[in-house]
Residue, then its C-alpha position, 0 to 999 in steps of 0.5 A: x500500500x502506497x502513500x500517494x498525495x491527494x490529487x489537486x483539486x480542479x477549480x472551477x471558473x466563475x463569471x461572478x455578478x455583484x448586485x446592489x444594495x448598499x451597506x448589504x454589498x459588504x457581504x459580497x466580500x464573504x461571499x469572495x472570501x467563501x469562493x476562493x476558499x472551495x475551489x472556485x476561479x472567479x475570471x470574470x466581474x459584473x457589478x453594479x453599486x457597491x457589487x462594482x466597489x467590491x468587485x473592482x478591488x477584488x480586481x485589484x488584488x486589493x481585497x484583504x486591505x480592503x477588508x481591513x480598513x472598512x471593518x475598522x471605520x466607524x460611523x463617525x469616521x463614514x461621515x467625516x468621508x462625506x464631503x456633503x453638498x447642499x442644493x445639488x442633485x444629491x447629499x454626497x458628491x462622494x470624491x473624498x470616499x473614492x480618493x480615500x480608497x484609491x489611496x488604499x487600493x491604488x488606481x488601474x485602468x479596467x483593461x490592465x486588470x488580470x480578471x474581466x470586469x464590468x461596471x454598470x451604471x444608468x444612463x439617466x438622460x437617455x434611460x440606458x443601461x451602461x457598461x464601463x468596461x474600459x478607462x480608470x477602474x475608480x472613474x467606473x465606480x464612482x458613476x456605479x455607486x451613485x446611489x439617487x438623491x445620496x450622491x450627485x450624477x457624474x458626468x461621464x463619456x458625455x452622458x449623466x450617470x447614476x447607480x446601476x442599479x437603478x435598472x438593474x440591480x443584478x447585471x447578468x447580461x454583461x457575462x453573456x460572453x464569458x467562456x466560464x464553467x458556471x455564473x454565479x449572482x449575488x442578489x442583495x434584495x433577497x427575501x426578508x428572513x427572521x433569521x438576519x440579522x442577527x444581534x447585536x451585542x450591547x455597546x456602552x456609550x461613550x461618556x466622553x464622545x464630542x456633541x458632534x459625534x453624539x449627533x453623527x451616530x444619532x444621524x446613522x441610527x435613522x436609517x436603522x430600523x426602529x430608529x429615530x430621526x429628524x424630519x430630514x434623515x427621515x425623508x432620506x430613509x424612506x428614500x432608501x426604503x423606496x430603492x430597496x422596494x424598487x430594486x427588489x422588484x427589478x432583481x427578481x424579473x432580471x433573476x427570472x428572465x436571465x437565471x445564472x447557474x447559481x444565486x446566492x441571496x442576501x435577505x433584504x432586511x439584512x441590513x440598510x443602505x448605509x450601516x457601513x460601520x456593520x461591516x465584519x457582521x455583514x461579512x460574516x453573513x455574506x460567508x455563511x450565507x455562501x456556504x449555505x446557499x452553494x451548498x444548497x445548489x451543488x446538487x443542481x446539475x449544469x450543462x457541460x462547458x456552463x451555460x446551456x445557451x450563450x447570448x450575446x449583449x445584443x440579444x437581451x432586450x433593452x441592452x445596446x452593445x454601442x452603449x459599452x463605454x469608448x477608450x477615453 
């Protein structure tokens, strides 16, 4: 009897799509995590909102720095990020949250990145879906992240550019073309569960926090649920309950028009849009709703070489391949 080593395992390429939903995205990061520990080759990015964000660091190579600055920062250290802007098209013009983690992350263009990458943004002007698959990484994810009435349009390729999730919160289409085993989706507006979230321990305020720090917390808490708020902060929360809706309905009639070999959900109450200082809680959840969720579906069978069909962006109704974004 001989002692030979285990043969390697095969690792199966993925073509990974990132949905948007806020402070939920951070949970992408325990999905990657989960992936990349079981044998799965993530080739290719699709992300729209903070699905681009996550997904364009992991690009990067940058995703374990990552991680550890947004899991240190607190609320206060957020809103210090903000360099707010009244009487605009939105709260946030957001350059000082990109330049903050471009410094961290560094910059690249799209097309020198090791894996294919795609950030969708909306068109507004035009009603338009539109892929960022060229030019600088940071410029793609800014215009991605432009989440409606928080942060202000960007000004892009001669188009108005807003979060790509506003028309589609899980953008399948731009795998179409991927040569990959499987595609795997991530959907932050899936179904609301009793199990998530789960609780929280108790914190003891600071005594000794300023006033201005007191009114930033009270600020974040509005957009908790159960939280208290000003007439302002509360009109900015129903806001992000309204996307939450709206995006919700836009993911399942993508998710049914266009399945992916697998889905992995996110419940919806996971968290809200900005409880960004929840972040080692929701990555924690992205990895064990990962391990759950594929482990659920590996019993699935699918078809040899990936998908049972392939499409090209030309065939998907509402998408136009001349909208894909030109070398600047």
């Amino acid at each position: 009897m001989t002692n030979e080593p285990d043969a390697p395992v095969a690792k199966r390429s993925v073509s990974l799509v990132l949905g948007g939903g806020g402070a939920r995205g951070l949970a992408h990061i325990g999905v990657i995590k989960w992936l990349t520990q079981h044998h799965y080759h993530i080739e290719s990015i699709a992300g729209c909102s903070i699905g681009a964000l996550v997904g364009g660091v992991y690009g990067l190579g940058k995703l374990n720095e990552f991680t550890d600055w947004v899991t240190a920062i607190r609320a206060i250290d957020i809103f210090r990020m903000l360099d707010l802007t009244l009487g605009s098209a939105g709260l946030v013009k957001g350059d000082r949250v990109i330049d903050t983690i471009k410094a961290l992350t560094g910059e690249q263009r799209i097309e020198d990145l090791p894996i294919a990458y795609t950030a969708v943004a909306s068109d507004i002007v035009n009603e338009r879906e539109v892929w960022l698959s060229r030019g600088p990484l940071f410029d793609a994810i800014r215009a991605s992240i432009a989440i409606p009435l928080f942060f202000t349009p960007v000004q892009l390729h001669g188009m108005q550019l807003l979060d790509g999730a506003v028309l589609n919160p899980v953008p399948i289409a731009p795998t179409f073309r991927d040569r990959t085993d499987l595609t795997i989706a991530v959907n932050l507006g899936g179904k609301a569960s009793a199990e998530w979230p789960k609780p929280r321990p108790v914190v003891e305020p600071d005594e000794d926090a300023s006033f201005f720090t007191r009114k930033i917390n009270q600020f974040v808490s509005a957009y908790r649920p159960g939280g208290r708020s000003t007439e302002l902060d509360g009109m900015y929360a129903v806001a992000g309950q309204a996307i939450d809706t709206m995006q919700g309905a836009i993911a399942r009639q993508k998710l049914a028009a266009y399945p992916p070999d697998r889905i992995i959900e996110i419940p919806r109450n996971l968290s809200t849009l900005l409880e960004f200082d929840r972040a080692a809680e929701l990555i924690d959840a992205g990895y064990e709703l990962a391990a759950q969720q594929m482990g659920e579906q590996s019993r699935v069978p699918v078809a040899e070489g990936g998908r049972e069909t392939e499409q090209s962006a030309a065939d998907i109704p509402g998408n136009d391949p001349a909208r894909e974004t030109p070398d600047d």
